[in-house]
C-alpha positions as CSV (number, residue, x, y, z in Angstrom):
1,X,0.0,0.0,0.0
2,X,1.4,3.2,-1.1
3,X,2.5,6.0,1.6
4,X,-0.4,9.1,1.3
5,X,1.5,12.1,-0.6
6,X,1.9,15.8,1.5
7,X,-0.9,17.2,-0.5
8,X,-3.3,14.4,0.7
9,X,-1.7,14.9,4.2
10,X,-2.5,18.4,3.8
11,X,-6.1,17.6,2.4
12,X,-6.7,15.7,5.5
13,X,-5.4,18.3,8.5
14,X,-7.8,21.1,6.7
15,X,-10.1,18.9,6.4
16,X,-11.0,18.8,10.2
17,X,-10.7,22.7,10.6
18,X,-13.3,25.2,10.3
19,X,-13.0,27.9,8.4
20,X,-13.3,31.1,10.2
21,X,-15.8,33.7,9.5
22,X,-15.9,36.9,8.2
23,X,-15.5,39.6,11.2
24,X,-18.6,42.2,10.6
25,X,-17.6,45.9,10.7
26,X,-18.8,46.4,14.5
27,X,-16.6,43.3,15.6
28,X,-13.5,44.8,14.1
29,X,-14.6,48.3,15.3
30,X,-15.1,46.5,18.9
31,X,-11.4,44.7,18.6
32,X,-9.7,48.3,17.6
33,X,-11.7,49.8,20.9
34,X,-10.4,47.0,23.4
35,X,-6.5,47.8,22.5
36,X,-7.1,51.5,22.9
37,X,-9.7,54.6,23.0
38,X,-10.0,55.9,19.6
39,X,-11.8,59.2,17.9
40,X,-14.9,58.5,15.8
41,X,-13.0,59.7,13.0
42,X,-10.0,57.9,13.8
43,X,-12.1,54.5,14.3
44,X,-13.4,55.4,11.0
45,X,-11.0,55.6,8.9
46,X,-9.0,52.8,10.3
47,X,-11.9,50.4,9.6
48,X,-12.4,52.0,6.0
49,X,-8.5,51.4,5.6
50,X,-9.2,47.4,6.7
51,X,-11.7,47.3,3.2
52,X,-14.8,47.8,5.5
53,X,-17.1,50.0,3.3
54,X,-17.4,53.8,4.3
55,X,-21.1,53.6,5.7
56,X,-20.3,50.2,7.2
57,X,-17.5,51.5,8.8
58,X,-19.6,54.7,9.9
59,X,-22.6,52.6,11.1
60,X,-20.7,50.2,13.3
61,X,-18.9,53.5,14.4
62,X,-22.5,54.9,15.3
63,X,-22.8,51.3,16.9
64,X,-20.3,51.4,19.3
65,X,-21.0,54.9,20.2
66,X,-24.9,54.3,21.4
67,X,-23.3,50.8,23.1
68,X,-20.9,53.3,25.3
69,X,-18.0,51.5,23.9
70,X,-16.4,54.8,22.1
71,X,-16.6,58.3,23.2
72,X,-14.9,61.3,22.0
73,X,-15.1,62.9,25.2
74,X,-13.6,59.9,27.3
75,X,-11.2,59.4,24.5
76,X,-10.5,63.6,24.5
77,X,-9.7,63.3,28.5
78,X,-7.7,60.2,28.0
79,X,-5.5,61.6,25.6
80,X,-5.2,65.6,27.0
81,X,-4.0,63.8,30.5
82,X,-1.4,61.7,28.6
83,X,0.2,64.6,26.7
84,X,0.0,67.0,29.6
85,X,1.7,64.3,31.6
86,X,4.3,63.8,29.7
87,X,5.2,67.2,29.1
88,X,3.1,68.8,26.2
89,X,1.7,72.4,26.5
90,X,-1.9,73.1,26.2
91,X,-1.3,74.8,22.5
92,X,0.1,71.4,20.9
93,X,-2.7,69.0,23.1
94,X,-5.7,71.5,22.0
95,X,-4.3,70.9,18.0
96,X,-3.7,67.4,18.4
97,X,-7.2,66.8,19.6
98,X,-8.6,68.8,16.4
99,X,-6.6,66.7,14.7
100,X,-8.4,63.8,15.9
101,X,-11.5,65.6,14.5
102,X,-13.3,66.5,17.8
103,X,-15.1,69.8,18.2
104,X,-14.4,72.7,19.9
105,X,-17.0,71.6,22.5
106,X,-15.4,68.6,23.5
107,X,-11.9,69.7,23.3
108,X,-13.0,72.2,26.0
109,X,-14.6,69.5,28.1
110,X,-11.0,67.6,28.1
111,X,-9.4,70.9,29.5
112,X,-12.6,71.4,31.8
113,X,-11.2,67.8,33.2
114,X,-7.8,68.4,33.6
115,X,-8.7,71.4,35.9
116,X,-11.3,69.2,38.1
117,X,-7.9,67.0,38.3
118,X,-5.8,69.8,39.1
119,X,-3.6,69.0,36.3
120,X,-3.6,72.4,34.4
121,X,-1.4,74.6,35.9
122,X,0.8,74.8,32.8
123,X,3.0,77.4,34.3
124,X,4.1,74.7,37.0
125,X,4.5,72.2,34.7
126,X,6.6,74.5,32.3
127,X,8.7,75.9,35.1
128,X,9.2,71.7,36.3
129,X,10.4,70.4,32.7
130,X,13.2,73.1,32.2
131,X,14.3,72.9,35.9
132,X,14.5,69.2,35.3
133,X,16.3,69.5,31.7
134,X,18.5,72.5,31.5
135,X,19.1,72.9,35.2
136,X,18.2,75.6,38.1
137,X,17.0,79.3,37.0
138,X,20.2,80.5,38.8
139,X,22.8,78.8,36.7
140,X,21.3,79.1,33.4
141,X,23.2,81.2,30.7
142,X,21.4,83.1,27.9
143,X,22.0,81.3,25.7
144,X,20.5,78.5,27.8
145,X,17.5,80.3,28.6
146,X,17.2,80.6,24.9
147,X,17.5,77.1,24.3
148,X,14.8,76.8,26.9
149,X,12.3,79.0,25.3
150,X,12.6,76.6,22.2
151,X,11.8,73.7,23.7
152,X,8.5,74.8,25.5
153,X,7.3,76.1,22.6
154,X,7.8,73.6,20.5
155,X,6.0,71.6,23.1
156,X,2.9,73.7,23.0
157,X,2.8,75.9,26.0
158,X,2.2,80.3,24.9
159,X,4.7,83.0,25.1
160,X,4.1,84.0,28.6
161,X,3.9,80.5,30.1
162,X,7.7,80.3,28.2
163,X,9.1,83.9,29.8
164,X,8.2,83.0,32.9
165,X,9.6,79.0,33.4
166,X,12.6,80.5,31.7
167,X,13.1,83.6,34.0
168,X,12.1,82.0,37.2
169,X,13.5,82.2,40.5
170,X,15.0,79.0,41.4
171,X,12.4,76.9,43.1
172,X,13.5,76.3,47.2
């Protein structure tokens, strides 16, 4: 009796196997939400980007919003308390948020939350990351204090916030 060939062995061990079924658009939507918060817009277009049709992907969206599952305010609090923790300004967190394509309304509800938190006083926090990077107040040169300028506004926090983190008193 002859020896079965390796495509008849591989007949046989997918024989046995079910195949697995197509994910609908609210599964996927639902899998994307369990790894992380995520916009409406942002949940959109990554499930339009997955070859989920566009009103699919904006009904499974509208789906997972009425189920509590994604929120642009929760995810607009999540995300303002990460970047102000590590170190953003409130300029660069309020554009990254648009960027996400939430409204002004819910932008301003994130901030709102950071203050019931006690986590907006961007002058501290300005005052904190150039202490910690470029050294006391007292022993900075110019062109130190320059340097400092630079880097909180390229993190996000206004001109005044910047003058005075940079010309602070050393903190005792």
């Amino acid at each position: 009796m002859p020896l079965p060939s390796r495509m008849d062995r591989a007949d046989e061990s997918t024989a046995g196997k079910r195949r697995r079924r197509e994910s609908t658009p609210a599964q996927r939507a639902l899998a994307l939400l369990v790894r992380r918060e995520h916009s409406r817009q942002e949940l959109t277009r990554k499930l339009v980007a997955r070859g989920i049709d566009e009103d699919d992907a904006a009904a499974a969206v509208t789906k997972m919003a009425e189920s509590g599952w994604q929120d642009d305010v929760r995810f607009a609090c999540s995300l303002a308390r990460m970047r102000a923790g590590n170190g953003y300004g409130p300029l660069r967190i309020r554009i990254e948020l648009a960027g996400h394509g939430l409204d002004d309304a819910t932008i301003a509800r994130a901030f709102d939350a950071l203050a019931e938190a006690g986590e907006d006083d961007w002058h501290a926090r300005a005052a904190d990351l150039v202490e910690r990077r470029f050294g006391p107040a007292g022993e900075r040169t110019l062109a130190v204090q320059r340097k400092a300028a630079d880097f909180l506004l390229r993190r996000g926090f206004d001109g005044d916030t910047m003058r005075a983190a940079t010309r602070a008193p050393p903190r005792r």
